[in-house]
C-alpha positions in Angstrom: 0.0 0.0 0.0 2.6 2.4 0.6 3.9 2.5 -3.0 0.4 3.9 -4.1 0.5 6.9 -1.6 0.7 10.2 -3.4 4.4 11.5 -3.0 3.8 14.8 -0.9 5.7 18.5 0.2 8.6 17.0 2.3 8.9 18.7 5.3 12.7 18.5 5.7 14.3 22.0 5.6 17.1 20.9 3.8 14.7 20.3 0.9 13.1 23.6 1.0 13.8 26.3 -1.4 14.2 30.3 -0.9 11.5 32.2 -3.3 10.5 35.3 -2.2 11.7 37.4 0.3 14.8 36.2 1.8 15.8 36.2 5.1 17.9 34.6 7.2 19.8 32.4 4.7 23.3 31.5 3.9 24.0 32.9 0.1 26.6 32.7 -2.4 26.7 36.2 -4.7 27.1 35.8 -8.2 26.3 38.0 -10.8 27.3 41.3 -9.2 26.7 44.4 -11.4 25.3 48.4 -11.0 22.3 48.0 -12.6 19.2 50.7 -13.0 16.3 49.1 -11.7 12.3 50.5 -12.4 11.0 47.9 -9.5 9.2 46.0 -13.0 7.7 49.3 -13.9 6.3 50.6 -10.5 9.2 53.2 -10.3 11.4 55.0 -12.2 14.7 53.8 -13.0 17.5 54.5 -10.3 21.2 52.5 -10.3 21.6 50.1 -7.8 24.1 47.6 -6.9 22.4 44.0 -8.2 23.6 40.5 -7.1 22.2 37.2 -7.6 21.7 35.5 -3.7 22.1 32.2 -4.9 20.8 29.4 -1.9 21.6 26.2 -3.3 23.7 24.1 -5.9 22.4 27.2 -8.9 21.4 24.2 -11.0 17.1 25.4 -9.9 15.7 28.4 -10.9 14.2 28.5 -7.2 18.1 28.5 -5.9 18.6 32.0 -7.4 17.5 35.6 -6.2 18.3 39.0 -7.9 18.4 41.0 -5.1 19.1 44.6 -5.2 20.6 47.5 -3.0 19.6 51.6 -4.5 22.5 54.0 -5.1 20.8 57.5 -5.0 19.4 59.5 -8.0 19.7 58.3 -11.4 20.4 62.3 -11.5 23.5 62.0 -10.0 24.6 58.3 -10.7 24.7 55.8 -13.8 26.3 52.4 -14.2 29.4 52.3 -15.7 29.1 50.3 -19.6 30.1 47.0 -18.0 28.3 47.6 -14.3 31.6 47.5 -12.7 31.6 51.0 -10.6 29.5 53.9 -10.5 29.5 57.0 -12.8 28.9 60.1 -10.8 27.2 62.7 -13.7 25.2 65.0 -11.6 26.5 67.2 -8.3 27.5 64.4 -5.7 30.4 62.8 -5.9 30.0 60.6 -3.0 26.7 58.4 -2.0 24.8 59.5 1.0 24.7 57.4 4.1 21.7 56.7 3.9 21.2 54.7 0.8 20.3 51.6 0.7 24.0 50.3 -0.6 25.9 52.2 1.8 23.8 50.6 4.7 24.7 47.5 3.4 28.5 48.0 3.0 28.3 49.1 6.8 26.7 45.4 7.6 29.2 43.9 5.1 32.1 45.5 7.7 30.2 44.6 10.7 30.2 40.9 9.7 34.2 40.6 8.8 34.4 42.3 5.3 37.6 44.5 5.5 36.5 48.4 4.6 39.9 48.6 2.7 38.4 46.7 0.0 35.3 49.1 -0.5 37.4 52.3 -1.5 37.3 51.5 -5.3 33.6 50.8 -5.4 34.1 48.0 -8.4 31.0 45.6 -7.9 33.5 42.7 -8.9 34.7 42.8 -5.2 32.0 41.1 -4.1 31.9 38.0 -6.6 31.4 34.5 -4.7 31.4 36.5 -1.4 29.2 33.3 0.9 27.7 35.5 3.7 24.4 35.1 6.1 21.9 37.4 5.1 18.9 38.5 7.2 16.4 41.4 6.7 17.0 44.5 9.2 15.0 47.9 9.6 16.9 50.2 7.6 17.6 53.9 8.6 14.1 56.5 8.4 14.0 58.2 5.6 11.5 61.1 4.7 10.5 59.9 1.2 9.3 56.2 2.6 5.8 56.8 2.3 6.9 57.8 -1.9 8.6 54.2 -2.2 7.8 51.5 -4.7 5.9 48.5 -3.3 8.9 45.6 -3.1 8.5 43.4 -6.2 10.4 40.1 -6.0 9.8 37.9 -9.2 6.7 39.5 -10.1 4.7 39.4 -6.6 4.4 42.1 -4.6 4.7 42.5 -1.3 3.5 44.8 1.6 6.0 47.9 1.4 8.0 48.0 4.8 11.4 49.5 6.1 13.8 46.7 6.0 17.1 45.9 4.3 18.4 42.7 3.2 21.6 42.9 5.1 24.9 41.0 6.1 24.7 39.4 9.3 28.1 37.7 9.2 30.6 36.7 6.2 31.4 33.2 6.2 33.6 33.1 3.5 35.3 35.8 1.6 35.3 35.9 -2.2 37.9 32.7 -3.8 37.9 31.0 -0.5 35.6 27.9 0.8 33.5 28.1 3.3 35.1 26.1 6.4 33.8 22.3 6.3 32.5 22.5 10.1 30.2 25.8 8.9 28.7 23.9 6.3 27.7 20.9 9.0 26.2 22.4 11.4 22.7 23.9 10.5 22.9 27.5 9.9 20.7 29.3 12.7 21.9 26.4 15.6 25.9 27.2 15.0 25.4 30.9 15.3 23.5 30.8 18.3 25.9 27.8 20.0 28.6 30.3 18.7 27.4 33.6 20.1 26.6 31.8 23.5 28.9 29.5 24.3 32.1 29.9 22.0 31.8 26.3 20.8 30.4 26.8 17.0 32.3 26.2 14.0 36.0 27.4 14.9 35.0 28.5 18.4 36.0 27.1 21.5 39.2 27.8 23.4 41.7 28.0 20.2 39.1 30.7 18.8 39.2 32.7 21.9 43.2 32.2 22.1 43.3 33.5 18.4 41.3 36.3 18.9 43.2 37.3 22.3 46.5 37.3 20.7 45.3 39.3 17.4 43.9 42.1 19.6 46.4 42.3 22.2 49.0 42.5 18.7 46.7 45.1 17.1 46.6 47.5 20.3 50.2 47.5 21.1 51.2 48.3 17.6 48.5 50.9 18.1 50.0 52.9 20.4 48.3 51.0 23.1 44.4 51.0 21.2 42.4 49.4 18.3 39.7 51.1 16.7 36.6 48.8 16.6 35.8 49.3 13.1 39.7 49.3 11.9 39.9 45.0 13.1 38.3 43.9 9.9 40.9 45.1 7.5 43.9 44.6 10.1 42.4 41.0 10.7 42.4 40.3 7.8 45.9 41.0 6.7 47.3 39.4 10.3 45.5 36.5 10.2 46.0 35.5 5.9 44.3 32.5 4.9 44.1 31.3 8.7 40.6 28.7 8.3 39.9 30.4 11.9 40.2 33.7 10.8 36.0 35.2 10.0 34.7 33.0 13.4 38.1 35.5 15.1 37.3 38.6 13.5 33.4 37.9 14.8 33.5 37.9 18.3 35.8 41.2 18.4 32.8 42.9 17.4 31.1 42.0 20.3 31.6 44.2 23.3 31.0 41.3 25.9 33.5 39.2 24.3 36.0 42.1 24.2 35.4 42.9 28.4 35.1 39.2 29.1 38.6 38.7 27.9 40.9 41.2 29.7 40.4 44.4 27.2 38.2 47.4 28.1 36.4 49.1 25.4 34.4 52.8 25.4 31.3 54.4 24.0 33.3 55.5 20.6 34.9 52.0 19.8 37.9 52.1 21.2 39.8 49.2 22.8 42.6 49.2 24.8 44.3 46.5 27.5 42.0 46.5 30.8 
C-alpha cells in the first residue's frame, strides 16, 4: 500500500527552497553588477548595486534571487558600460549614508568584510562572497511613504522599512567556506557560537586567536584598536588562517572584548584592561 501513496511536500528543511523574500539564509553572490532598476515598472529607473543571492547548488531556478541594493538619483549616478563601478554625472560625488547600498556595506564590515576593500567601489569585489543574510529595519527616511511596493519575481509585497543585510561573512570571495560551517545547520551554529564559544571554529583556540590578534593590534596601536579598523587589520594578520572570520566575529562584540581582559568605550575604542 505504501507505493500507491501520493508522494507529498517534504517537510525537511534541507529540501526547501528560498523564493520570495529572503531572510535569514546562507548565500553565495554571483552575478554582481550596477544596474538601473524600475522595480518592473512601478518606479522610475534608479542605479543600484544588483547581485544574484544564490541558496543552493544554482542548478534550480528557485536556488537564485536577484536582489538589489539603491545607489541615489539616477540624476546624480549611472552604471558604468560594463556595471563594474558607479559614474557620478550629476553634483554628488560621494553616496549618502543613507542609501540603501551604503547601509549594506556598513553590515558587510560589521560581519568581517575589510572596509579597505570598499574604496574603489568595483561591484567585482564582491563576486562568490558566501555570507548570512537576514532582513534589518533600515535607517528613516522622509520619502518612505513615496517608495515603490517591493517586487520580487513579479509578486508584490507589503511595502516596509527593511534591508536585506549582512549578518556575518562566512567566507570571503575565492575562499571555501570552512567544512565544520557547512555541518552544522545554519541558525543552531550561530546561536551555539554567540553563547557558548563552541560553533564552527570557536571554543578555546578561537578565543586564544582572537586574544592574541587584539592584544598585537593594540600594542602596535599605540596601546588602542579602533573597533571598526579590526576587519581590514584582521584580515591582513591573520591570511588564509581557516579560523580567521569566526576571530574577527567575536571582536565585534563588546562582551567578548570585556570578558577577555580588554576594556572598550562608548566610541569603539579598545585598549588592554
Amino acid at each position: 500500500m505504501a507505493d500507491q501513496v501520493k508522494k507529498g511536500a517534504s517537510l525537511d528543511p534541507a529540501d526547501a527552497v528560498a523564493g520570495g523574500l529572503l531572510d535569514d539564509v546562507d548565500v553565495t553572490w554571483k552575478n554582481v553588477k550596477y544596474e538601473m532598476y524600475d522595480y518592473e515598472g512601478k518606479a522610475d529607473a534608479a542605479p543600484c548595486l544588483a547581485a544574484d543571492m544564490v541558496t543552493g547548488a544554482e542548478s534550480k531556478p528557485e536556488d537564485i534571487v536577484r536582489q538589489r541594493w539603491s545607489c541615489g538619483s539616477a540624476d546624480n549616478w549611472e552604471p558604468s558600460p560594463d556595471g563594474m563601478y558607479l559614474v557620478p554625472i550629476g553634483g554628488e560625488t560621494e553616496l549618502r549614508k543613507a542609501s540603501n547600498v551604503i547601509v549594506l556595506m556598513g553590515s558587510l564590515v560589521q560581519g568581517g568584510f575589510p572596509a579597505s576593500a570598499l574604496k574603489q567601489g568595483m561591484a567585482s569585489t564582491f563576486e562568490g562572497l558566501q555570507a548570512h543574510m537576514r532582513r534589518m529595519e533600515g535607517p528613516k527616511r522622509g520619502d518612505f511613504a513615496k517608495s515603490p511596493r517591493r517586487v520580487v519575481g513579479g509578486k508584490e509585497y507589503e511595502r516596509d522599512n527593511k534591508i536585506l543585510l549582512v549578518e556575518r561573512v562566512i567566507a570571503m570571495p575565492g575562499q571555501a567556506e570552512p567544512a565544520a560551517s557547512k555541518a552544522k545547520g545554519k541558525k543552531a551554529a550561530a546561536k551555539e557560537e554567540a553563547a557558548t564559544g563552541t560553533g564552527s571554529g570557536g571554543g578555546a583556540g578561537r578565543d586564544a586567536k582572537a586574544k592574541d590578534l587584539l592584544t598585537r593590534i593594540i600594542l602596535e596601536g599605540d596601546g588602542k584598536a579602533v573597533k571598526k579598523d579590526i576587519p581590514s587589520l584582521g584580515f591582513k594578520i591573520l591570511g588564509s588562517d581557516p579560523d580567521r572570520n569566526n576571530v574577527l566575529a567575536v571582536l565585534f562584540k563588546d562582551e567578548w572584548i570585556t570578558a577577555n581582559g580588554f576594556a572598550v568605550s562608548s566610541d569603539g575604542v579598545i585598549t588592554l584592561a
